[in-house]
C-alpha positions as CSV (number, residue, x, y, z in Angstrom):
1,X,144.8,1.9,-79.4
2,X,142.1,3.5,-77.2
3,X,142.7,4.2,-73.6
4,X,140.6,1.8,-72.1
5,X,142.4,-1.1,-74.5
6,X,146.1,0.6,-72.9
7,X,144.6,0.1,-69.4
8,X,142.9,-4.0,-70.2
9,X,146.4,-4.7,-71.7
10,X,148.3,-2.7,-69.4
11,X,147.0,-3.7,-65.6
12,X,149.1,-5.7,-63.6
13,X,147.7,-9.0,-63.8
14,X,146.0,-8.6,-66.7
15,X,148.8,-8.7,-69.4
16,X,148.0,-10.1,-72.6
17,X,151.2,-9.8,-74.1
18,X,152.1,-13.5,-73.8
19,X,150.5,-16.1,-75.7
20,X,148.9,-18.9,-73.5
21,X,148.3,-22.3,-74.5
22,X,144.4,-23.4,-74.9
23,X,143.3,-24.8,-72.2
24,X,140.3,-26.7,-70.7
25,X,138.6,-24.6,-68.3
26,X,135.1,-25.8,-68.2
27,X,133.9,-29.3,-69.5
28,X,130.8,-30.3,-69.1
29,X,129.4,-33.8,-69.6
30,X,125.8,-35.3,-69.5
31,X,124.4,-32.6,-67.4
32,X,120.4,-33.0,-66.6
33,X,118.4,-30.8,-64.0
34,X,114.5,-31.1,-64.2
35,X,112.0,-29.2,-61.6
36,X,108.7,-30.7,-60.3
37,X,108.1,-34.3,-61.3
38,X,105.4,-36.3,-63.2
39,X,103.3,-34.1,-65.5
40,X,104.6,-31.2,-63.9
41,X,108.1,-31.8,-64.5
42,X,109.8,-29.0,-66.5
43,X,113.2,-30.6,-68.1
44,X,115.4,-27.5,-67.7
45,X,118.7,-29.2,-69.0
46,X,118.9,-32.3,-70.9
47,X,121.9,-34.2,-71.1
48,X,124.0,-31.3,-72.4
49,X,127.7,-31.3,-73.0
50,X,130.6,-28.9,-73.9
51,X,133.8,-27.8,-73.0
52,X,135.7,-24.0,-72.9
53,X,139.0,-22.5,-73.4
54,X,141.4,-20.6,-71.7
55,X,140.8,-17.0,-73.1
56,X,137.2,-17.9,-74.9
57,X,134.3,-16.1,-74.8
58,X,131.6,-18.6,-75.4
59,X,128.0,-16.9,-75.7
60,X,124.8,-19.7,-74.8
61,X,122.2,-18.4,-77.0
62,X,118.5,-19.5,-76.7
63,X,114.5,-17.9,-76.0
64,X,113.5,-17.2,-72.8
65,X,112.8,-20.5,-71.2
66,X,115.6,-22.2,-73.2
67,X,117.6,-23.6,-70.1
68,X,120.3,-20.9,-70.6
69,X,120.1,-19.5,-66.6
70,X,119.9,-23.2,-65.6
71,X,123.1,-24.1,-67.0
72,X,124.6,-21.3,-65.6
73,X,123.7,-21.6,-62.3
74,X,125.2,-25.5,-62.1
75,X,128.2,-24.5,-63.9
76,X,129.0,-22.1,-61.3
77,X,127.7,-23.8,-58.6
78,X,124.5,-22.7,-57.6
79,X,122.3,-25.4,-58.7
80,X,123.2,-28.9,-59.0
81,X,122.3,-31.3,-61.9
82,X,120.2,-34.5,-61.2
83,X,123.0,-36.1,-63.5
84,X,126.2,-35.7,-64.6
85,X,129.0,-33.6,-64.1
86,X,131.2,-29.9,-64.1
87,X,133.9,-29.5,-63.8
88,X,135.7,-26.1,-63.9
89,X,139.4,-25.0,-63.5
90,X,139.9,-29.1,-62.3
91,X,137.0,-28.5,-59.3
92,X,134.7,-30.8,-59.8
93,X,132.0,-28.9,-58.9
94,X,129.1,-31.5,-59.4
95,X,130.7,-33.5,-56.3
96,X,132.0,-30.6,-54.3
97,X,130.4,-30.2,-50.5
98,X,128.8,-26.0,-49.4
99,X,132.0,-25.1,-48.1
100,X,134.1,-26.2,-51.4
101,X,131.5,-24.4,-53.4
102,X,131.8,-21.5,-51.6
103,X,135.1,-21.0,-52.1
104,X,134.8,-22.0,-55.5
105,X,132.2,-19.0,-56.2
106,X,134.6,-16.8,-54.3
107,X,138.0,-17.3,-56.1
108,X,137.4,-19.6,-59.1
109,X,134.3,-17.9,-60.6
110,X,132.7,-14.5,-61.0
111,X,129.5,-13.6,-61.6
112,X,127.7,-11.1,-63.7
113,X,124.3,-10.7,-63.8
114,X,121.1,-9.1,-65.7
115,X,119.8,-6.6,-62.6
116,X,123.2,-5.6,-61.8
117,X,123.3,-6.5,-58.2
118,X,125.1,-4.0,-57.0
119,X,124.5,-2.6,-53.0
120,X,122.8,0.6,-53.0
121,X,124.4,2.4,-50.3
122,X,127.8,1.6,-51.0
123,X,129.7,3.6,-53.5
124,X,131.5,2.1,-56.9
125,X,134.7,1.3,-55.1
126,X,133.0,0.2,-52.6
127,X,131.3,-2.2,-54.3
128,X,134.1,-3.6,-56.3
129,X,135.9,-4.2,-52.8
130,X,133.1,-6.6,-51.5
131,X,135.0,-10.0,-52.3
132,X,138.3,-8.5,-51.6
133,X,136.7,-8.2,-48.1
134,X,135.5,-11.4,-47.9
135,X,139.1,-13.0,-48.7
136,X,140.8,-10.8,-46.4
137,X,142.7,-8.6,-49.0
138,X,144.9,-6.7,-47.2
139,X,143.5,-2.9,-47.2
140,X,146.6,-1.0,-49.1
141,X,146.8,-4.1,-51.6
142,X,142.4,-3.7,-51.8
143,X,142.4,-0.8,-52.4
144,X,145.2,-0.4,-55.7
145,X,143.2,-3.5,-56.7
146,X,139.8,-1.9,-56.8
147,X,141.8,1.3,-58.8
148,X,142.7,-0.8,-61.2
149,X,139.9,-2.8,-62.0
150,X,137.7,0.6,-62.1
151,X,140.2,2.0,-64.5
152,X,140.3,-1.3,-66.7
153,X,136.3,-1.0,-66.9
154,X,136.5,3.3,-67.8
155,X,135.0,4.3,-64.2
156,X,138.2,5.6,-62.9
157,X,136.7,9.0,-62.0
158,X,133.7,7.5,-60.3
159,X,135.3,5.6,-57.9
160,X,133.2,7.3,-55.0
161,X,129.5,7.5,-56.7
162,X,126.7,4.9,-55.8
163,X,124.9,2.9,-57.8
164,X,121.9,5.4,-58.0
165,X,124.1,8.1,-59.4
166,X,125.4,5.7,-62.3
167,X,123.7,5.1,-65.4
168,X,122.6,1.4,-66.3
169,X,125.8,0.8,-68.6
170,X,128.1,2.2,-65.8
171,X,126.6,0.1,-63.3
172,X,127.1,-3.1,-65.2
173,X,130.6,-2.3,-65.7
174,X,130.9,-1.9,-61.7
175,X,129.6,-5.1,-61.5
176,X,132.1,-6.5,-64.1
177,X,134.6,-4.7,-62.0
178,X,133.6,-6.8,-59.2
179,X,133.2,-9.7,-60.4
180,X,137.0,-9.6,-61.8
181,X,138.3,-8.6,-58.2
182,X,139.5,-12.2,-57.3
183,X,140.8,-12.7,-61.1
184,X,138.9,-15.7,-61.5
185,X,139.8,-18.4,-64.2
186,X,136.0,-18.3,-64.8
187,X,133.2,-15.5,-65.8
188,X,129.8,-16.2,-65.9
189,X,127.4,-13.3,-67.6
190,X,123.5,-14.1,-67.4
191,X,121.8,-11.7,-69.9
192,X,124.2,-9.3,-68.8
193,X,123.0,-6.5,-71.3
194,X,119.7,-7.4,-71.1
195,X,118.5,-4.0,-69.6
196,X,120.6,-1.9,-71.4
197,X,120.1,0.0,-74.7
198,X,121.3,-1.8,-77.8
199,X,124.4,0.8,-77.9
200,X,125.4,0.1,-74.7
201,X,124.9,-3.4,-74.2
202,X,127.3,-4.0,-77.4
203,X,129.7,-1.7,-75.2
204,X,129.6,-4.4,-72.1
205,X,129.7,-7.2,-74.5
206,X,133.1,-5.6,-76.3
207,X,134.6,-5.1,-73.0
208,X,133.9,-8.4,-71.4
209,X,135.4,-9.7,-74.8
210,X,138.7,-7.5,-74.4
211,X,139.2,-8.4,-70.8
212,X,138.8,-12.4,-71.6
213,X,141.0,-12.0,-74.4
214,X,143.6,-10.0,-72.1
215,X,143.3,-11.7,-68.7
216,X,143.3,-14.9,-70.6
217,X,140.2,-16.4,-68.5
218,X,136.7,-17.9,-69.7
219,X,133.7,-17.0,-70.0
220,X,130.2,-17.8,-70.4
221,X,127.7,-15.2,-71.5
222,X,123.9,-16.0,-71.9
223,X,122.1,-13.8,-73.9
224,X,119.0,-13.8,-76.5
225,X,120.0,-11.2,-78.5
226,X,121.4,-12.3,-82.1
227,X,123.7,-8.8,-82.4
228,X,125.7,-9.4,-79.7
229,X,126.2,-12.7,-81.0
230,X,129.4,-11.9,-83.1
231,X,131.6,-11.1,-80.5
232,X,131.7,-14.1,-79.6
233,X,134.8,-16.6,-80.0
234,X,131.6,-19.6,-80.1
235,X,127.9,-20.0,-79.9
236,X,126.2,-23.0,-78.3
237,X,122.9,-22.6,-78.8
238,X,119.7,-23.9,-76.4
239,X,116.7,-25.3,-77.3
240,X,114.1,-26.9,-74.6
241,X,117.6,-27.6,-72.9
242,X,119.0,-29.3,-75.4
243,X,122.2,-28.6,-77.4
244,X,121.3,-28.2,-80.7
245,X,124.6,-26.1,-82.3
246,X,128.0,-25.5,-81.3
């Protein structure tokens, strides 16, 4: 066992040592969200429908243009369908007023995305701590969070370097890091190796993997690129925003 897999299996609140049950963390039913109308109208997501596990690592393949973003954004909240509904860790996200989804985004799902989005000036701890901030961790209890989750990702020397001083795979794993910070029962990964090398990018991809598989959450990972594909528990796959596989 490598010392990263010690540390994901090892990290309080991240034990995998206990089987858990499947269970339905994401269903998704009839979902539709088209932009423009008339002969403009670009049908983003049509009537799509699916549902995810408890520890499951569903990838949405599809081409550029396929609806994959789309459906990520209304499954974690940051679009809403046209028609029909989400619901994710038993929030019913489809009906759910600003203030519910905001909290929702803060506690129930993280985000992971393509161009990192990490802020510049503050360092890799730093970082990480954002949403600790904004729930009002306490500082002692932050900070032996943020510790953790930079060891679990392999950055537990780096802990005081910014963004600019990282390599693109080391960012994306701060922003993995981060995105873990509030444990949510939900990760959503847009294209998340998408400007990394093929090397790396499989190294993101294996430790997202090992982390859901550990932490027993979900997650959704968009991505276009068919050798990433295997790690995946399931692939749905996208066409014009339709479900055609999975």
């Amino acid at each position: 066992m490598s010392r990263r897999d010690m540390v994901v299996t090892g990290a309080a609140g991240f034990d995998g040592g206990s089987a858990t049950p499947p269970a339905e963390v994401v269903r998704v039913s009839g979902v539709n969200r088209t932009f423009g109308r008339g002969e403009h109208a670009v049908h983003a997501v049509r009537d799509v429908s699916f549902s995810a596990n408890r520890g499951e690592l569903v990838a949405i393949r599809g081409r550029s243009g396929a609806g994959k973003t789309t459906l990520l954004n209304v499954v974690g909240g940051l679009d809403r369908p046209d028609s029909g509904q989400v619901v994710v860790a038993g929030h019913d996200v489809t009906s759910a007023g600003e203030a519910e989804l905001l909290r929702l985004r803060r506690s129930t799902v993280g985000f992971v995305f393509q161009t990192f989005g990490l802020v510049p000036i503050l360092s890799a701890a730093e970082n990480v701590g954002v949403p600790l901030r904004l729930a009002q961790v306490p500082a002692a209890e932050r900070e032996q969070r943020v510790a953790v989750l930079l060891e679990l990702v392999g950055l537990g020397g780096h802990a005081a370097q910014r963004p600019y001083e990282l390599s693109g795979g080391q960012q994306q794993r701060v922003a993995v890091a981060r995105a873990l910070a509030n444990e949510p029962d939900l990760l959503i990964a847009d294209e998340p190796t998408g400007q990394l090398d093929s090397e790396t990018g499989r190294s993101i991809m294996d430790l997202l993997r090992a982390v859901v598989h550990a932490r027993g959450m979900t997650a959704l990972v968009a991505t276009h690129d068919p050798a990433l594909i295997d790690l995946a528990d399931r692939v749905l796959v996208l066409r014009d925003g339709r479900l055609v596989d999975g």
